[in-house]
Wavefront OBJ file of the C-alpha trace (Angstrom):
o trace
v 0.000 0.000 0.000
v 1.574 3.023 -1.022
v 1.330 6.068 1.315
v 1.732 10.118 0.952
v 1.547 11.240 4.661
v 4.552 12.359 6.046
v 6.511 11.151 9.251
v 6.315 12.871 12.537
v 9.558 14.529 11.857
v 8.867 15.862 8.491
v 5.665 17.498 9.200
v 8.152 19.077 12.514
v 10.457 20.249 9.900
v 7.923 21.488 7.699
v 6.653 23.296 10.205
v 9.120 24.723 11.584
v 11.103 25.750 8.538
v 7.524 27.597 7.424
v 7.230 29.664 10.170
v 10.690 30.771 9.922
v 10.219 31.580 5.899
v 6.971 33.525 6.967
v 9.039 35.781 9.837
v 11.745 36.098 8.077
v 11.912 35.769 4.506
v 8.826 37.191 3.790
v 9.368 40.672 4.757
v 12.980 40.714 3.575
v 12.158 39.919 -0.042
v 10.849 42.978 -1.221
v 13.918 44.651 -0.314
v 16.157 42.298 -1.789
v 14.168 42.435 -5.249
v 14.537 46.695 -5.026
v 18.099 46.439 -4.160
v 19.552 43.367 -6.241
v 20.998 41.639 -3.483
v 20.179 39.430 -0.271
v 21.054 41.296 2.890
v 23.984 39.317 3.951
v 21.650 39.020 7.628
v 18.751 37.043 5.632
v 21.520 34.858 4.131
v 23.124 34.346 7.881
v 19.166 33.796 8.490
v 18.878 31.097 5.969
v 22.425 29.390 7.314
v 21.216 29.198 10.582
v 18.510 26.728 9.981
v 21.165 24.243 9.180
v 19.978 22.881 6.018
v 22.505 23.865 3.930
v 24.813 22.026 6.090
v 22.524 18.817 6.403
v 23.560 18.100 2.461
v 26.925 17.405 4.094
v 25.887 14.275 6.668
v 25.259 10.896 6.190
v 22.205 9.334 7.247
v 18.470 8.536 6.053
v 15.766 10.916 6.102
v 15.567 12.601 9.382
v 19.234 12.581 9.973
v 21.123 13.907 6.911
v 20.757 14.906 3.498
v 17.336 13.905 1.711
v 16.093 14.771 -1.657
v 12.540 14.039 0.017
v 13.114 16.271 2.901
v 14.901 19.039 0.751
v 11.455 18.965 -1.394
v 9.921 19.417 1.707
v 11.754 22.194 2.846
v 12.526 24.303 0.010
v 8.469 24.346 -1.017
v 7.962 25.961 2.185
v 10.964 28.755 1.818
v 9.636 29.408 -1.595
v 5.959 30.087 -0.417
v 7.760 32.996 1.953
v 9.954 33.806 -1.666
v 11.072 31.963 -4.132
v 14.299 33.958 -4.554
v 15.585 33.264 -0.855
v 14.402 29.808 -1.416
v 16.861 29.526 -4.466
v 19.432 31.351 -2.367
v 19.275 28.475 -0.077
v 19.327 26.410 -3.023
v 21.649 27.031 -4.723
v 24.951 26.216 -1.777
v 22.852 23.032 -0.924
v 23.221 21.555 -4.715
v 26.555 22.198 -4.644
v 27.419 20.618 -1.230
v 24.815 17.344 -2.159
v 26.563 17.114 -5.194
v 30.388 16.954 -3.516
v 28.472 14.704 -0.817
v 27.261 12.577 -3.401
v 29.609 12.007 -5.461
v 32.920 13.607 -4.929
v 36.161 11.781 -4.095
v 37.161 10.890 -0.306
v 39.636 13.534 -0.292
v 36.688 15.643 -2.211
v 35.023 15.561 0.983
v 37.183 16.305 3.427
v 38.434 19.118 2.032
v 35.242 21.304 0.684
v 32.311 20.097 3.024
v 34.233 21.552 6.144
v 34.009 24.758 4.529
v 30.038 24.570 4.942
v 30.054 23.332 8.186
v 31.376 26.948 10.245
v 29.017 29.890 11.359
v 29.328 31.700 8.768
v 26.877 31.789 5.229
v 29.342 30.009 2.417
v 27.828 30.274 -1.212
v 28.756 27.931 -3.605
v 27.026 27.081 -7.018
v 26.423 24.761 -10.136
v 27.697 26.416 -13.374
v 25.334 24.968 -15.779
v 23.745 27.217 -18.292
v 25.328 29.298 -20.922
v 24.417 32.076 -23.185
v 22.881 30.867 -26.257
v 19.737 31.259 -27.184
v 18.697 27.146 -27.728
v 20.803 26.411 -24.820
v 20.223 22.545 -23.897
v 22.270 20.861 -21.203
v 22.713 17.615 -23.700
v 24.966 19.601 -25.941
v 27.558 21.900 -23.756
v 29.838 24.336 -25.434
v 32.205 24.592 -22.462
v 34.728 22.107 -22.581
v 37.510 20.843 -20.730
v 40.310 19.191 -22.594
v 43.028 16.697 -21.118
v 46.356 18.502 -20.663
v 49.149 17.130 -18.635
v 48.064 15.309 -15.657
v 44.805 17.631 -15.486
v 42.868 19.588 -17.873
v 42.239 22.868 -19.445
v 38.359 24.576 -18.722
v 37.279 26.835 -21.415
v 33.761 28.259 -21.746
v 31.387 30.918 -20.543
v 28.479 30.138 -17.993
v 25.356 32.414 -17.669
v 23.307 33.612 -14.585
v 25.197 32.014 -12.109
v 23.133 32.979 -8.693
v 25.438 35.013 -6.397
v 28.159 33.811 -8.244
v 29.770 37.441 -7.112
v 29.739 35.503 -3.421
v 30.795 32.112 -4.335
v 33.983 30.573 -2.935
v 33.852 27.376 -5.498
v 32.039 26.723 -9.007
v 31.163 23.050 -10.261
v 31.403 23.563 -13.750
v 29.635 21.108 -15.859
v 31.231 20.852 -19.506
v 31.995 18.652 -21.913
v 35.305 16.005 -21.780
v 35.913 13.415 -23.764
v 32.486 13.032 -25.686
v 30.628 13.141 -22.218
v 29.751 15.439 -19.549
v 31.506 16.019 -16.650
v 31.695 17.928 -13.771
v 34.981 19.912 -12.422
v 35.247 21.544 -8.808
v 37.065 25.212 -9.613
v 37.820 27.488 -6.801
v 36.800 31.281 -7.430
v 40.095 32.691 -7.285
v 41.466 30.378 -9.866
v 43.957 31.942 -12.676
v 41.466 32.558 -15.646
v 38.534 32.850 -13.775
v 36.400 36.080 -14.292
v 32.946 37.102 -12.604
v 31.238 39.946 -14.706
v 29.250 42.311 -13.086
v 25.579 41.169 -12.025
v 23.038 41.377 -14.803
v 19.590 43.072 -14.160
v 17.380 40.193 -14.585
v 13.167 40.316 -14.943
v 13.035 38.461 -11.492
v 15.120 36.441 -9.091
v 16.428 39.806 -8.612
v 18.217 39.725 -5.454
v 20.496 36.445 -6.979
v 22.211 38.831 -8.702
v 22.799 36.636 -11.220
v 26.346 37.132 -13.109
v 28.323 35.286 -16.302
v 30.863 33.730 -15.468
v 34.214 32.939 -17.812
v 36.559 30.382 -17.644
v 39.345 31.491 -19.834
v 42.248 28.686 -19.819
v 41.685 27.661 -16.750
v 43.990 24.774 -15.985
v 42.630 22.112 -13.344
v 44.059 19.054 -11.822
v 42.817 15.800 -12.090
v 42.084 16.047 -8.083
v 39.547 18.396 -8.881
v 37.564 16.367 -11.519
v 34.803 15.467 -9.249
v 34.737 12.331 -8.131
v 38.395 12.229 -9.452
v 39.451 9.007 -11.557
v 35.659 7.414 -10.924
v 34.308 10.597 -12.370
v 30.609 11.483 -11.486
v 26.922 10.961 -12.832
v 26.274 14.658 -14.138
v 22.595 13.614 -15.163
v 22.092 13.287 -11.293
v 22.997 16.230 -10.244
v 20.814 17.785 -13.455
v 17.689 16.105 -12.168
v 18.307 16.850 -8.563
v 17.887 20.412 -9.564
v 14.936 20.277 -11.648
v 13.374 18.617 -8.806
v 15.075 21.599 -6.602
v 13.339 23.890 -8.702
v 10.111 22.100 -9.342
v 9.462 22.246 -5.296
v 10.567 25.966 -5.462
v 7.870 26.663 -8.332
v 5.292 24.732 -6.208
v 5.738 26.911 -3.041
v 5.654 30.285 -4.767
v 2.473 28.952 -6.411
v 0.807 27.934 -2.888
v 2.422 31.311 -2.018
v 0.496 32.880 -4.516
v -3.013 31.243 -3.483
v -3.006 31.537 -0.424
v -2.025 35.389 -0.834
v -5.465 35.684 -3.468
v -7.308 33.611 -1.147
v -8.253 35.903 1.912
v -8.218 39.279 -0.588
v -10.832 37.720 -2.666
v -13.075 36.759 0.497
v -12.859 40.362 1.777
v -13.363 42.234 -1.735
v -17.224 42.962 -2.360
v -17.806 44.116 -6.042
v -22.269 44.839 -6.391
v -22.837 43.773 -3.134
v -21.140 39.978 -3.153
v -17.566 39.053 -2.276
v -15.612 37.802 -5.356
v -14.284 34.592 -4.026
v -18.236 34.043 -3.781
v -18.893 34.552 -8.088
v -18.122 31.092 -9.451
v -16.083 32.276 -12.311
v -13.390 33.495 -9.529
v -14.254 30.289 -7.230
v -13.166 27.420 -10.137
v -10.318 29.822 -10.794
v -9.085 29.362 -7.617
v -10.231 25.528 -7.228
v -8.199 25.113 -10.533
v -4.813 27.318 -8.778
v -5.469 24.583 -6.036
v -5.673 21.332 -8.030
v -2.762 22.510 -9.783
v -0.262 23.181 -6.519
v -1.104 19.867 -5.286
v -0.128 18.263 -8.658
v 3.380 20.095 -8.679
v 3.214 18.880 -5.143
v 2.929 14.935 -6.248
v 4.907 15.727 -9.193
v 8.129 16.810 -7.138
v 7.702 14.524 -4.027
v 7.946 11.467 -6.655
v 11.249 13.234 -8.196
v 12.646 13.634 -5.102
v 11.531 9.915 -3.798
v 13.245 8.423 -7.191
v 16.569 10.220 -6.373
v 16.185 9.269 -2.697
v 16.200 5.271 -3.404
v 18.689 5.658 -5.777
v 16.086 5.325 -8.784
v 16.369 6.649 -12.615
v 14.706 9.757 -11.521
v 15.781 11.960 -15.235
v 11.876 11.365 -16.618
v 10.310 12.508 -13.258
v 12.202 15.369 -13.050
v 11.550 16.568 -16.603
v 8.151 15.792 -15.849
v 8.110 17.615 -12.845
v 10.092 20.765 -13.828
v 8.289 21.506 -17.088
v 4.945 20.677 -15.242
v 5.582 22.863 -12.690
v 7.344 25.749 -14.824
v 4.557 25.892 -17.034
v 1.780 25.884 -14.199
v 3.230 28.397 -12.366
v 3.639 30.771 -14.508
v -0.174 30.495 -15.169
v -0.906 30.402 -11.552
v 0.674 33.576 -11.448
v -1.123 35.265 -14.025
v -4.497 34.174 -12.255
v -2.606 35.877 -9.210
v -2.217 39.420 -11.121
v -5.980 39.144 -12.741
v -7.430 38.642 -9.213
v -5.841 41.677 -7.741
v -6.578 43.779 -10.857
v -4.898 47.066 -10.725
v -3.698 45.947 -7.564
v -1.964 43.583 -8.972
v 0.451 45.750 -11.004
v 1.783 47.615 -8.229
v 4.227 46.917 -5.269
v 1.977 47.484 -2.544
v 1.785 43.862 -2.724
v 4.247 41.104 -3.787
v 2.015 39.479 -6.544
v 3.806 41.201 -9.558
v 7.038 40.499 -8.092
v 6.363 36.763 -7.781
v 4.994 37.495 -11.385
v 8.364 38.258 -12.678
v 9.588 35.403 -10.510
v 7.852 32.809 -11.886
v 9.077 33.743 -15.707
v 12.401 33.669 -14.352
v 12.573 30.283 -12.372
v 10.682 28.507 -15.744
v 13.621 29.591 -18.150
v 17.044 28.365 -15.802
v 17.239 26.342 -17.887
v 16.751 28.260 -21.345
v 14.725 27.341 -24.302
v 15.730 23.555 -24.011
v 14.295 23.370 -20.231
v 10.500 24.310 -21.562
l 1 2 3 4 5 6 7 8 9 10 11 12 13 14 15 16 17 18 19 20 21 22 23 24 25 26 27 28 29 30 31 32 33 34 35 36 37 38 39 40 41 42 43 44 45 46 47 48 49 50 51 52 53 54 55 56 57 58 59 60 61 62 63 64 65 66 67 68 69 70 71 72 73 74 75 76 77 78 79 80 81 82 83 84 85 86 87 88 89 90 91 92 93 94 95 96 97 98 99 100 101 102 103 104 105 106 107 108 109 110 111 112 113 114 115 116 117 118 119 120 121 122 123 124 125 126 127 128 129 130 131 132 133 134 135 136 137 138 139 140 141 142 143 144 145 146 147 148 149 150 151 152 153 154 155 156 157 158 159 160 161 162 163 164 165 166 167 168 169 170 171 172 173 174 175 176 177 178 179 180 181 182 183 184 185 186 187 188 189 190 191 192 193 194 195 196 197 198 199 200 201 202 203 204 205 206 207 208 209 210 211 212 213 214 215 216 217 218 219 220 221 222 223 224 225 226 227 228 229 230 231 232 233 234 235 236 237 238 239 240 241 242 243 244 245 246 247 248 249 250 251 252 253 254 255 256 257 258 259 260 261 262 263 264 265 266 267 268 269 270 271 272 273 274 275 276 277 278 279 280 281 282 283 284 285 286 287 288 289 290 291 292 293 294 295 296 297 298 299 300 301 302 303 304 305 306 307 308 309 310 311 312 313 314 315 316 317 318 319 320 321 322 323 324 325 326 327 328 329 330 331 332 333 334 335 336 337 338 339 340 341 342 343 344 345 346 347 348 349 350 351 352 353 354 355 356 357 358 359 360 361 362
């Protein structure tokens, strides 16, 4: 008999990581969209709930690092904002990752550096700027020279990749994807300035180039037993699938109350059944990202092919949200177009989060 309820100690985590994305992140994300940036006191927030550095320990569900649990978790930062959820994000798919699947000697040396006090950022260099981007066909590439090799390529919206200490590059060795480990103050590495983006605003998302950049075979991760890059490429889809799902619940349970208290000739509006099976149809559609996701992250969990249920689950999600938001702005009407509330910002949000992955992700 298959069953959906979750233990005692994921609905505790749940819980408790909710009300700290409602206190918290909730009233800091306007200010981070306006500015560009994440206060560096909502990151130290965000680090002090630990589950960045949970991606580093062993153990099953309630103990360590769990794609279930992560789901979980990063649903319920998103419904507070999806950007600070993707700040959180981001440093915990690069620590699974090393966790995962990097050498011995790949762990002990990076995962101590996101086990201290202090907020360490860290991120996946994935995309790149073309137009038809698709992850099955890289153009940065990393050639065998000597006893290591030699990185060339350019990477696009890298979140906070002005903050980062260490980039895992994904690019293309040897026919096949791969994966190198490439500290941020490595000779030919070069962080442009962060580009306005439509949303996600406070990443401050920045290209990245990796001119020549010579890297020893130590740093290949997972070294001489190299590393399962399709993994790590479905762990984030199902990353960002969860994220899409808790800025959509965000976004319906914002509409929700406005619509009960907002009489138009006499009748509230979440009372005229146009607006009611709008929002029944917002609600069918969270939980569906919701099942969607969950069975992503359970796949990866057990150790399962998990690449179809991620797709599934990312382009479900991406697509849904994006209308979910919509329905968001029409319910406000005018009020919907202006900052006074955060609708139009998870508007932008939404458009952002369903093209990470460029044309090829949709």
């Amino acid at each position: 008999m298959i069953s959906f309820e979750l233990s005692e100690e994921q609905r505790v985590a749940q819980a408790t990581i909710g009300a700290f994305a409602r206190s918290v992140l909730r009233p800091a994300a306007r200010e981070a969209d306006q500015s560009s940036r994440v206060d560096p006191a909502t990151l130290q927030a965000i680090w002090s709930t630990e589950i960045i550095q949970a991606q580093a320990i062993e153990g099953d569900a309630t103990t360590g690092r769990s794609p279930v649990m992560n789901a979980l978790l990063l649903e319920e930062l998103a419904a507070a904002d999806a950007t600070l959820a993707l700040a959180a994000a981001v440093p915990m798919a690069f620590v699974q990752a090393i966790a995962d699947q990097g050498s011995r000697r790949q762990r002990e040396l990076l995962l101590p550096l996101f086990a201290g006090d202090r907020f360490t950022a860290a991120a996946i260099a994935l995309m790149e700027p073309q137009f038809q981007f698709d992850v099955t066909a890289l153009a940065t590439s990393a050639e065998r020279s000597g006893d290591g090799y030699l990185l060339r390529g350019r990477k696009s919206l890298v979140p906070l990749a002005g903050d980062c200490s260490h980039f895992l590059v994904v690019a293309q060795s040897d026919g096949a994807a791969d994966a190198f480990i490439i500290p941020r103050d490595t000779a030919g590495v070069r962080v442009d300035a962060a580009k306005g983006t439509l949303g996600l605003r406070g990443l401050a998302m920045a290209d990245v180039e990796f001119d020549g950049v010579l890297v020893p075979a130590t740093m290949r991760l997972g070294e001489h037993n190299g590393c399962d890059v399709q993994r790590i490429v479905d762990a984030a889809r199902t990353g960002i699938a969860a994220i899409l799902t808790g800025m959509s619940r965000g976004v319906l349970e914002y509409c929700v109350p406005y619509l009960k208290e907002r009489v138009v000739h006499g009748v509230p509006l979440a009372r005229k059944q146009v607006i009611a099976f709008r929002l029944a149809d917002m609600h069918i559609e969270v939980e569906a990202m919701r099942w969607m996701s969950w069975r992503a992250a359970s796949e990866l969990e057990s150790k399962r092919p998990a690449t179809r249920s991620a797709q599934l689950a990312y382009t479900y999600a991406a697509t849904q949200a994006m209308s979910i938001a919509d329905e968001g702005v029409q319910a406000f009407g005018g009020h919907g177009f202006v900052r006074a509330h955060p609708i139009e910002m998870w508007y932008r949000n939404a458009r952002s989060l369903s093209v990470l992955e460029g044309v090829g992700g949709i």
